[in-house]
MARNUVO-781500 format. One record per residue (C-alpha): residue in one letter; y, x, z. Coordinates in steps of 0.001 Angstrom, whole numbers, plus 524288, in hexadecimal, padded with zeros to 5 digits. Layout:
BEGIN
aYXZ ...
end
This chain:
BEGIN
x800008000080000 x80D84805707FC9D x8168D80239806D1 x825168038C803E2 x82E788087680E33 x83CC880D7980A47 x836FB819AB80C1A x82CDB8191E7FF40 x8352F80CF77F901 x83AE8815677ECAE x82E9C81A9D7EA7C x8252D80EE97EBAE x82E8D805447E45D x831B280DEB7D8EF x8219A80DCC7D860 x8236B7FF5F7D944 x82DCD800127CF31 x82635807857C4E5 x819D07FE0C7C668 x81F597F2417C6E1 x823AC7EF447B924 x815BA7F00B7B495 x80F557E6D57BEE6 x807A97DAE77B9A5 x80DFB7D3367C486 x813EB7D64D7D3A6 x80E9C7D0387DF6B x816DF7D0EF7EC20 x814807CC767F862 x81D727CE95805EE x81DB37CDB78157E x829107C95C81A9A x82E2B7CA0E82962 x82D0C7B8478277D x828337AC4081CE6 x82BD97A11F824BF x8384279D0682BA5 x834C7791C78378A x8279D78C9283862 x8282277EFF8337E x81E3077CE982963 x825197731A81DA8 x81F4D766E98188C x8125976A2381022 x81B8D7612780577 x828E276791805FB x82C6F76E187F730 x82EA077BAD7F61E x83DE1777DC7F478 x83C7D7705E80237 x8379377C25809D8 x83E6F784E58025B x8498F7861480C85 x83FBA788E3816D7 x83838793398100C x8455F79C7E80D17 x847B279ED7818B4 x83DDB7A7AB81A88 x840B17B13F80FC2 x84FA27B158812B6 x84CA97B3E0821D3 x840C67BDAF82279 x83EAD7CA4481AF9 x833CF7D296812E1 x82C2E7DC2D81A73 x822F07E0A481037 x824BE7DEA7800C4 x8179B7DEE77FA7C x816917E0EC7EB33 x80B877E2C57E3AF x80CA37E92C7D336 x7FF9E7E52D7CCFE x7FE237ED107BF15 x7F3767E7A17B653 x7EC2F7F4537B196 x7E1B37EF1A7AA69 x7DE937ED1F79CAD x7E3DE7E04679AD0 x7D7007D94179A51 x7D3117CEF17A315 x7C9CB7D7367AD26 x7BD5D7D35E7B0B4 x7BCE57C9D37BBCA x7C6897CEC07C109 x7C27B7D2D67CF9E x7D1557DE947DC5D x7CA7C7EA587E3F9 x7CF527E9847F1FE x7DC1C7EEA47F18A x7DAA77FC407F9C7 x7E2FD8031D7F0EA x7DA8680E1F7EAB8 x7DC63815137DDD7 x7D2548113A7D255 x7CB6681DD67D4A0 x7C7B0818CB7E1D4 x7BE7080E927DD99 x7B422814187D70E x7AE9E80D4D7C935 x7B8A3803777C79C x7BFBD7FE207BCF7 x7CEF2802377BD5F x7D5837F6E07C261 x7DC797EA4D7B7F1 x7E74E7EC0E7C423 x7F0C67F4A37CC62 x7F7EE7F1297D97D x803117F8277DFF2 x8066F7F40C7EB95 x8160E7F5B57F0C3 x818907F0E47FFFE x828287F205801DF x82C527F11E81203 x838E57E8B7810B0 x843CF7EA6F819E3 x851787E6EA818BF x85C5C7F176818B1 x864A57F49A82208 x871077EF9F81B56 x869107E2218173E x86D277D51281AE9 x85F247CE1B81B54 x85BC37CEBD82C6A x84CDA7D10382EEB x845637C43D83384 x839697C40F83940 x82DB07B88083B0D x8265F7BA60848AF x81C097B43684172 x81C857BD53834E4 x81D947C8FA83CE8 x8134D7C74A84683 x80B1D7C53E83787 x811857D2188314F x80D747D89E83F56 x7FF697D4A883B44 x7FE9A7D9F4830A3 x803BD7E7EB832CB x810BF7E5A882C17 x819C47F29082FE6 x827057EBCC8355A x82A2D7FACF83ABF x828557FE2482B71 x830237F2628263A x83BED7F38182ED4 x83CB88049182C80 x836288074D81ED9 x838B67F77281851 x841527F98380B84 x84F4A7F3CC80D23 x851C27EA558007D x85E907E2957FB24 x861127D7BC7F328 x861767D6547E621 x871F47D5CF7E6E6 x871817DF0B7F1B9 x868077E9057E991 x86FAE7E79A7DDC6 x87C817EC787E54B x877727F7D27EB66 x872957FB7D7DCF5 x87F8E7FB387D883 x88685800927E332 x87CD380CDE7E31B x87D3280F9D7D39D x88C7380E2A7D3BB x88D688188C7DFCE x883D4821DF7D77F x88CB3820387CC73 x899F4821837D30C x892BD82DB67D7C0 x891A0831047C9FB x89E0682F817C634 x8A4AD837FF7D28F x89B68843367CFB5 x8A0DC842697C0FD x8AF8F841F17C61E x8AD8684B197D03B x8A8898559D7C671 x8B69F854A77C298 x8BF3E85FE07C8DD x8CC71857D77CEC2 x8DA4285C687CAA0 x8E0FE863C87D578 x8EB58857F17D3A9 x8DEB484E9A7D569 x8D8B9854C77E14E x8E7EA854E47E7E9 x8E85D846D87E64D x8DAE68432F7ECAE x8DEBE84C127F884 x8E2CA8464280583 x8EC3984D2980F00 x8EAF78501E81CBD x8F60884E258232E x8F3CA84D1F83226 x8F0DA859E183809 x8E4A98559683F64 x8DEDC852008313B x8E29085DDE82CBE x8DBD38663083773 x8CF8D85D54836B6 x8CECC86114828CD x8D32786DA882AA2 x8C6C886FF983417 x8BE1B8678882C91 x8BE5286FD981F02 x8BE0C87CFF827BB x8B07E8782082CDF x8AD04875E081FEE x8AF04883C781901 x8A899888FB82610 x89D6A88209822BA x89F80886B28121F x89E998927F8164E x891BD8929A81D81 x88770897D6814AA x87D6F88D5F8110C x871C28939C81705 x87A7289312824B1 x87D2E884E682066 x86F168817281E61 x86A83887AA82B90 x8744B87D6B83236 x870CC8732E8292B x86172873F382FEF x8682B872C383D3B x8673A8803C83F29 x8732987ECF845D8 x875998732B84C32 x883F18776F850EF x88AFE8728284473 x88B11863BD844B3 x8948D863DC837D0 x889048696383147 x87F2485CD482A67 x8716185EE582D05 x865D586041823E2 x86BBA85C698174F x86387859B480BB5 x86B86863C480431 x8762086FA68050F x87F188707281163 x8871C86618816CD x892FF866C981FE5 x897AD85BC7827A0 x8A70B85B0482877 x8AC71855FE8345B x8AC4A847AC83819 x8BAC58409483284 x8C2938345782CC1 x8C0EA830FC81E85 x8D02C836FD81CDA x8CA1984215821DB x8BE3E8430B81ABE x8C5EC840F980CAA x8CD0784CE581002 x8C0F88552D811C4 x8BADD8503F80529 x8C6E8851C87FC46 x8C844861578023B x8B9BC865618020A x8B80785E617F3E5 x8C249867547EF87 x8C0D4873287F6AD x8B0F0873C47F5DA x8AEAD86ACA7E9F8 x89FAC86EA87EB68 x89DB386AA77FA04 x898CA859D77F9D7 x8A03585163802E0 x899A18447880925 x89C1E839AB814DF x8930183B4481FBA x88BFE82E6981F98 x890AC8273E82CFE x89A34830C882F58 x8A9C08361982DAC x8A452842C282885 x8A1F484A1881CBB x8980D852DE818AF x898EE85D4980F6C x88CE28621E80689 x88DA6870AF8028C x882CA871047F907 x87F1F8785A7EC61 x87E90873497DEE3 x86F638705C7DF6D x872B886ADE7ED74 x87D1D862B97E8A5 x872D485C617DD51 x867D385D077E875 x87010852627F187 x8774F84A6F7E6D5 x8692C846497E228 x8643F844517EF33 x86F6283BE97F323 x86D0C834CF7E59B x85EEA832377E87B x8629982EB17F6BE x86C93822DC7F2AB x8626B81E767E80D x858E481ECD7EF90 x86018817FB7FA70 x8645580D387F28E x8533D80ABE7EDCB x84F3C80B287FC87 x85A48806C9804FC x862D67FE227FE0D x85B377F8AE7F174 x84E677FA197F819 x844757EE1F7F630 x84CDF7E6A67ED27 x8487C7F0F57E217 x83B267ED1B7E4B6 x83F4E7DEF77E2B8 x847AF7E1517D832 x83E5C7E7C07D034 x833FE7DF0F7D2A6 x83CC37D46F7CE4D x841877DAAB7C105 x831AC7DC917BD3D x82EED7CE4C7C19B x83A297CB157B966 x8351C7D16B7ACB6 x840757DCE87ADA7 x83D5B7EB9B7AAD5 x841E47F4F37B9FF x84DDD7FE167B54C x846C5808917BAD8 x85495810407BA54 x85D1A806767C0DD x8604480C367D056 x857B7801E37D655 x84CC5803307CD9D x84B14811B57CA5B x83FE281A1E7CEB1 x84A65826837D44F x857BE827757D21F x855E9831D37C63D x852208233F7BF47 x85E3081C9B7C1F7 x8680F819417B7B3 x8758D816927BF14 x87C1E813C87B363 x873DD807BD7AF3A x87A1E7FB117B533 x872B07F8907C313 x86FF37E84B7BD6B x863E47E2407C62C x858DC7D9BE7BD4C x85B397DFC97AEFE x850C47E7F47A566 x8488D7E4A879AAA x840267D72879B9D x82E747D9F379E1C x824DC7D1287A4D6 x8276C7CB4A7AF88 x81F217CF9C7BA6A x81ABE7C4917C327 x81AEE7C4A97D26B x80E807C02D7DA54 x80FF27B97C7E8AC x8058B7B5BC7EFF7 x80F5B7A68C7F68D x81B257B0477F1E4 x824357A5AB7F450 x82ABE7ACAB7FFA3 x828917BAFE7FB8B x830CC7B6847EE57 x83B3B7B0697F84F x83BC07BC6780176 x83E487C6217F506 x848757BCB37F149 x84F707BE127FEF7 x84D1C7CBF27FF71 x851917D1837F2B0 x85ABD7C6F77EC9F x8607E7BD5C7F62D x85E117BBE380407 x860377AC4480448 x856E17A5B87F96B x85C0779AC57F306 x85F3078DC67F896 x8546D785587F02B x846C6788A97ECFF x84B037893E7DC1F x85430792477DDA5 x84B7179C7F7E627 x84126799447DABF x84A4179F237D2A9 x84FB17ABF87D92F x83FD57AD617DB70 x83AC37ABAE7CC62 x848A87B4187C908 x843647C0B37CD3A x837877BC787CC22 x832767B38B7C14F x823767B5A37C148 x81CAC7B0087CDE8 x80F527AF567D090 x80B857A9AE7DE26 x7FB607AD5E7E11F x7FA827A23E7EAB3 x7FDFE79AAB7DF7B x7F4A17A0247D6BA x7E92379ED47E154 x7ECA07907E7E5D9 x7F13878B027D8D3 x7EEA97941D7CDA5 x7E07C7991E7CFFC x7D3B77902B7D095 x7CBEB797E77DAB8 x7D5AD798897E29A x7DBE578C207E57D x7D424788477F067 x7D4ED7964F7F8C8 x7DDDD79BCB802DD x7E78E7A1A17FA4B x7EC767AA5F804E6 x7F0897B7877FF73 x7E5DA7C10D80797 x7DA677B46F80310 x7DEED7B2517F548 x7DE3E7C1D67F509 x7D1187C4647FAA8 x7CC097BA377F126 x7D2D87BF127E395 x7D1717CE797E703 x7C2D37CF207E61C x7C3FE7CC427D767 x7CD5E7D5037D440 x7C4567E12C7DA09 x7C5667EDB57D27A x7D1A17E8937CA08 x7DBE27EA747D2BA x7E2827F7797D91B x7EB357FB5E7E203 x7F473806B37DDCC x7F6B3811037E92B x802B3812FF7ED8C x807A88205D7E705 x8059882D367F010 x8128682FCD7F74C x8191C83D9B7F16C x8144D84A027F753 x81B1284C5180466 x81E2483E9480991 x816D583513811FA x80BAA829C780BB8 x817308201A80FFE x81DCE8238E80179 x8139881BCB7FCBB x808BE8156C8046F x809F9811A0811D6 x7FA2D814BE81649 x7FC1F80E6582413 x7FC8A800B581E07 x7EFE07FAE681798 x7F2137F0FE80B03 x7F06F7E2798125E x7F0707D66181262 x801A57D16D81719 x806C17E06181100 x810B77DC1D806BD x80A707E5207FC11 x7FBB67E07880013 x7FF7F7D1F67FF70 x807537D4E27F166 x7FA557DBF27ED85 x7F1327D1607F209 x7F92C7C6977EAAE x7F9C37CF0C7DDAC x7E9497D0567E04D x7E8867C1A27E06D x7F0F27BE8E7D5E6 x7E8877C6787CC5D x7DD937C0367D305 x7E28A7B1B17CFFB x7E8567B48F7C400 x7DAD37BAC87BE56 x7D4D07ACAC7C370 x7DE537A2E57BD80 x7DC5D7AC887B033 x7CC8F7A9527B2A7 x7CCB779CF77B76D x7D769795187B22D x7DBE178E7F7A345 x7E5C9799B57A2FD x7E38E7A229797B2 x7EB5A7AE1D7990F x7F4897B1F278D85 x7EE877BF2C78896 x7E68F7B94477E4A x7E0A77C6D077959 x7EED17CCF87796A x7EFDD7D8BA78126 x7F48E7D56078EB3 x7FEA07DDC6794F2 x7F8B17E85A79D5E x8037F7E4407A950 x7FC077D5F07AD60 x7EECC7D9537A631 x7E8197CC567A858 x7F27E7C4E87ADFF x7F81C7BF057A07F x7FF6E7B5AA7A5F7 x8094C7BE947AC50 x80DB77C1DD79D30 x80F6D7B24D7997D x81DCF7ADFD7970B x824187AC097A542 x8235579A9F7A26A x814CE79B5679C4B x8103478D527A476 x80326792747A547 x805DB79E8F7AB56 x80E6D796A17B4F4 x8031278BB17B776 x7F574795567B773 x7FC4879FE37C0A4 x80640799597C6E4 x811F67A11A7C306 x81D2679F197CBD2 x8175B7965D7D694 x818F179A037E3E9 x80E8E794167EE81 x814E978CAD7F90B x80ED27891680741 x80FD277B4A80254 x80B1A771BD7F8A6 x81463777787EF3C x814E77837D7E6E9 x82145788B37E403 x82424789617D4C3 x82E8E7932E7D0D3 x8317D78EE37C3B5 x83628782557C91F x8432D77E957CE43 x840DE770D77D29C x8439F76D2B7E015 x834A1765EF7E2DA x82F5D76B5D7D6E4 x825D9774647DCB3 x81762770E07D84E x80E4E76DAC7E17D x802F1777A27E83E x7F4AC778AE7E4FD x7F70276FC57D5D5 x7FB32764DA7DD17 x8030875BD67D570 x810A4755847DA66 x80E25748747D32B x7FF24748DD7D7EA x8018374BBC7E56F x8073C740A47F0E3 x80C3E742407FDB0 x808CE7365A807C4 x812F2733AA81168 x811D472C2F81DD9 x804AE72B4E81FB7 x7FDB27288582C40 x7FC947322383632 x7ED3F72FD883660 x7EB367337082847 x7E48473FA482645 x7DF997494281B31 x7D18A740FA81BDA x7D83B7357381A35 x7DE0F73B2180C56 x7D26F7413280980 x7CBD873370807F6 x7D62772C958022F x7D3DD737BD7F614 x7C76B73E287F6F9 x7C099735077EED3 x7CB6B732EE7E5B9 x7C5AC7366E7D604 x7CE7A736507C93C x7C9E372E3B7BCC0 x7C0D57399F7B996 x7BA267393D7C485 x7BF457478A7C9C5 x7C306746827D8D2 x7D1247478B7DCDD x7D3FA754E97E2AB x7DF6B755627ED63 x7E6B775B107F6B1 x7EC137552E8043E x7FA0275CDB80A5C x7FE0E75675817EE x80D5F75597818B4 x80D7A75024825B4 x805E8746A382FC0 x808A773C13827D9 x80AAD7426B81A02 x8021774A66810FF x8028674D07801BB x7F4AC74A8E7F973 x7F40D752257EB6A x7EC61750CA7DF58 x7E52375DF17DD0B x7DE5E7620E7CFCA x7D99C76E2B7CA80 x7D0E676BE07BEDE x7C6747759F7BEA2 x7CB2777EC97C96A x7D6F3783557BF3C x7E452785E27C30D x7EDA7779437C8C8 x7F11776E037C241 x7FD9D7731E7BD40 x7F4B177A577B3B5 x7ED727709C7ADC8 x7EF7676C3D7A03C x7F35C75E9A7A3FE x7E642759337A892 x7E75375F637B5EA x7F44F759857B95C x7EF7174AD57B397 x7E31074C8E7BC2A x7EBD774FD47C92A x7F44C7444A7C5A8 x7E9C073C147C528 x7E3FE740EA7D1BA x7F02673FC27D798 x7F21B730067D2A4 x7E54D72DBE7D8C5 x7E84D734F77E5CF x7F52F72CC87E77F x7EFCA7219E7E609 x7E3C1723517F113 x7EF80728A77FAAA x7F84271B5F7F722 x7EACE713127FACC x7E70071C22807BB x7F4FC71D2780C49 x7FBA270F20806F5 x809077121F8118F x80AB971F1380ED5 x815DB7252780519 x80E4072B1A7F908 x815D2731C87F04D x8134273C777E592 x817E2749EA7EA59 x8219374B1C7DB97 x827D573CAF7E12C x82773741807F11B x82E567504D7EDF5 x83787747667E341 x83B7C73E7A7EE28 x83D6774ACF7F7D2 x84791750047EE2A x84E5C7421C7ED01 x850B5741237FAAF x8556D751CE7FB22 x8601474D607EFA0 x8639E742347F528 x864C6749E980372 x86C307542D7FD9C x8769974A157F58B x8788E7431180275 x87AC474FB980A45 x88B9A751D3809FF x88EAC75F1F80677 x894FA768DF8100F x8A4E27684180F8D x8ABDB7734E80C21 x8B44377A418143F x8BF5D774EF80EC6 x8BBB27674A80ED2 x8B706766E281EC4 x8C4AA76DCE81E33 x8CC7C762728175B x8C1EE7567981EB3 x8C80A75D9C82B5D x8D55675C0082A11 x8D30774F6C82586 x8D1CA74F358178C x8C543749FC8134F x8BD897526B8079F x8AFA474A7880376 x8A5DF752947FCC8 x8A312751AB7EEE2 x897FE7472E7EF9C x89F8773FBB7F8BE x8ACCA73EAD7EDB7 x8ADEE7326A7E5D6 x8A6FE729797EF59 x8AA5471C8C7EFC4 x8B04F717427FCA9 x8BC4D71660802E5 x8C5417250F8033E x8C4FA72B5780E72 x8D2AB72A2E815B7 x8D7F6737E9819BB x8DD9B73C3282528 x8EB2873CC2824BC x8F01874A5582739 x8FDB074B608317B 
end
């Protein structure tokens, strides 16, 4: 496992970096310090637009510990593999395992500690509850609060960009200028004088100290500089480079005198500000010296503006450019392996480059790991309705695949299994043995410590960001290889030569709105803990489809039953219910309440995928089913309310209009101003009334 610290993060993400344009597809996974704000479960009925409000709290309130990401790179042939069995990951090279077949797939497995920056304005929240489960499973909070990765947003990122290539460049331009030798009738005008006597003597005794020290041979200089001799306190200590001199402490008047004499008396001699202090420091070094520190310092700000500033956002940001079919500028400042690759002079513009595939992201019930990178790296408040956080999610990125989707709706063998990651894993893995491995994490450089690359201390498990990525990339291959095997989907390659980045996975290379990419793998459905699944091409308010192929028009909710009735009692009223063909009716039975539960129509015609799939015979044989089951429920329960879930969640958003007409809107300042002294001001909705005026109150 490759853990990511800020000390390893250039090196580990500009490995991430150069891999991750030629993944097949991304899965990511995270572990966050809280999912759930308050501990009131909602109604099993409520829309994901009606808890919607409930749910972003969380993501705007707690913060990533752990960000997990998975690159799987299709290495294979391009053929369909045999059936298909993944070894158990214990990351070993190929020449490990003896007499095998080299694998159809690599993993490499990135787990980035997140931890905001000092300067950020996000505070660090943490669950008792999620804790005590982090705790459990040997999460390092001493590593996450000391080694996590600072990260900005997306604004925030883009700024410090900026600000950094315009410094390097205004650095530029004074090196240029100052290679320019000053009139004398220039350098007479920059000059300050010292009038008061006491400035004069303090400058008087401040450049004396200062040719003292010029005319100390370097090798006596050096001796001090190794606290040799601790005596001198103007002397710096252990500098990377040359010898330095520290002048004494003074007011910025002051110090601008100092600078304008040495420049001009010892033009070879470099001047800085002590950081945190009224001092300046002078650098006698030698031309080889002088290059020597100028590239450190160089690499220093660069690298300061990757790891302390930047920091996770370029891990988001490049993740979101592949995901959005753009080519990485691998020689912007954010983006570039070392600062030898950076271009300064190209325009610093976020989410540009040439257009490629766009690589999909896999969740394993993603829904809040998509909202938490959303309050992380572009906003921290999401978006006040449930459409518009669709949006800012499909905008970075467009290609979704959820695996609890594909298990419980997508996949036949599947749909009537514990879906939970570690299961569905331990299920799908064992037929993916011997085509599947894990990449090693490359051997830190000679000299430094295995924490450059690999931290050994911490085995690959089950609740590690990068494990949890891995597992849900293992079981999307595993699903996807079933629907392909299983299903009426027919794949696209059609004896063309399939693109050695997805190898079997052809439908990641159909047109981004192909319907039956979107219906056989679920494409951009999220799983909800409801009986809705959350669609992401869809805007609607209660448009949402139902879970598990239930249909809206085939499914009713029973109000205001008595408090006696039970689940038996439903099962007889339907168990022995049959269609005109004979074929039993299949459904499913959701209590709301004591007195309220929902019964659905369920059909799915030879184990396939859900009824949405179905060329039109599925969705008339759920109808019908669903006809039939209404009618037993309006005979067993005669004086309860039956109604449809389409006309109950069409009624729900009458009553929310009509709520939200009747509700006044909030007075401006000016008008409680102007209703206070006495002049009345009615809102908009309230103008044009009919009625008698109001009389005002006569001003004295």
């Amino acid at each position: 496992m490759v853990v990511v610290t800020k000390s390893n993060f250039v090196e580990q993400s500009n490995d991430f970096l150069d891999h991750l344009p030629s993944a097949a597809f991304v899965a990511v996974d995270e572990e966050m310090t809280g999912i759930s704000v308050g501990n009131q479960r909602p109604p099993k009925d409520e829309t994901p637009s009606q808890r919607y409000p409930d749910l972003k709290k969380a993501p705007e309130t707690y913060s990533i510990i752990q960000l997990g990401i998975s690159l799987f790179h299709y290495t294979g042939d391009g053929k369909s593999p045999s059936p298909p069995v993944i070894r158990n990951p214990s990351e070993t090279s190929p020449a490990a395992v003896p007499n095998r077949e080299d694998p159809d797939w690599t993993v490499r497995k990135y787990n980035f500690f997140a931890f905001p920056g000092k300067d950020s304005e996000r505070s660090v929240v943490l669950n008792p509850s999620a804790v005590a489960f982090l705790h459990q499973h040997n999460i390092s909070f001493d590593k996450w609060t000391k080694e996590g990765v600072p990260y900005l947003l997306e604004d925030q990122a883009e700024k410090a960009v900026k600000q950094y290539t315009d410094r390097v460049l205004e650095a530029e331009a004074k090196e240029q200028q100052e290679s320019k030798q000053p009139t004398v009738q220039e350098a007479s005008q920059r000059r300050v004088q010292l009038r008061r006597t006491e400035d004069v003597d303090f400058f008087t005794r401040a450049m004396a100290t200062l040719r003292n020290w010029l005319d100390t041979p370097v090798s006596a200089t050096a001796a001090i500089l190794n606290n040799q001799n601790p005596d001198n306190q103007n002397e710096a200590k252990n500098p990377p480079e040359g010898a330095c001199f520290m002048l004494p402490e003074c007011n910025s008047f002051m110090r601008r005198a100092l600078y304008e004499s040495i420049g001009q008396e010892y033009p070879s001699l470099i001047l800085e500000k002590v950081p945190g202090a009224n001092r300046i420091q002078v650098w006698r070094l030698s031309d080889a010296e002088k290059e020597q520190r100028q590239q450190r310092l160089r690499k220093e700000a660069w690298s300061d503006l990757i790891v302390e500033r930047v920091g996770l956002f370029r891990i988001f940001f490049a993740l979101s450019q592949v995901c959005r079919g753009f080519e990485l500028e691998r020689d912007s400042p954010m983006l570039a392996s070392s600062l030898a690759d950076v271009d300064f002079h190209k325009e610093p513009t976020l989410y540009r480059g040439a257009r490629n595939r766009k690589v999909p992201i896999i969740v394993h019930n993603g829904f809040m790991d998509l909202c938490f990178l959303q309050t992380h790296f572009v906003s921290h408040k999401l978006p006040d309705s449930l459409a518009e956080c669709k949006a800012a999610i499909r905008k970075y990125f467009p290609v979704i695949y959820d695996t609890k989707i594909l298990a419980a709706e997508c996949s036949p063998i599947h749909f009537n299994d514990n879906t939970r990651l570690g299961a569905l894993f331990a299920r799908v893995s064992s037929h993916l043995e011997g085509r599947v491995q894990v990449i090693r994490p490359p051997p830190p450089p000679p000299g430094e410590s295995a924490s450059a690359g690999s931290d050994p201390s911490i085995t690959s498990e089950e609740h590690f960001a990068d494990y949890d990525a891995y597992m849900t990339g293992i079981c999307y291959l595993g699903i996807c290889q079933c629907i392909h095997r299983m299903s009426e989907y027919p794949g696209r390659s059609g004896g063309v030569a399939v693109k050695p980045t997805v190898g079997t996975l052809t439908h990641l290379l159909e047109p981004i709105d192909d319907p039956e990419v979107r219906k056989a793998f679920g494409r951009n459905l999220l799983y909800q803990m409801s009986m809705f699944n959350l669609d992401l091409e869809i805007s609607g308010v209660n448009d949402d489809p139902l879970c598990r192929g239930m249909n809206k028009n085939a499914s009713y909710r029973v109000a205001n039953t008595p408090q006696s009735t039970n689940t038996r009692d439903i099962i007889n009223c339907l168990s022995r219910q049959m269609d005109r063909t004979g074929r039993p009716v299949v459904f499913e039975i959701v209590w709301i309440d004591d007195t309220s539960f929902i019964v659905a129509a369920s059909y799915r015609p030879n184990g396939t995928h859900n009824n949405r799939q179905q060329n039109g015979s599925g969705d008339e044989v759920l109808m019908e089913h669903g006809r039939i089951i209404h009618n037993a429920l309006k005979d067993r329960f005669p004086n309860s309310n039956i109604s449809s879930m389409a006309q109950y969640l069409e009624e729900q958003e009458k009553k929310r209009l009509a709520a939200a007409a009747e509700t006044p809107s909030e007075p401006s300042v000016v008008s409680r101003m102007l209703n206070w002294i006495g002049i009345n001001v009615g809102s908009s909705s309230q103008q044009g009334t009919e009625g008698p005026a109001t009389k005002k109150r006569r001003l004295d």
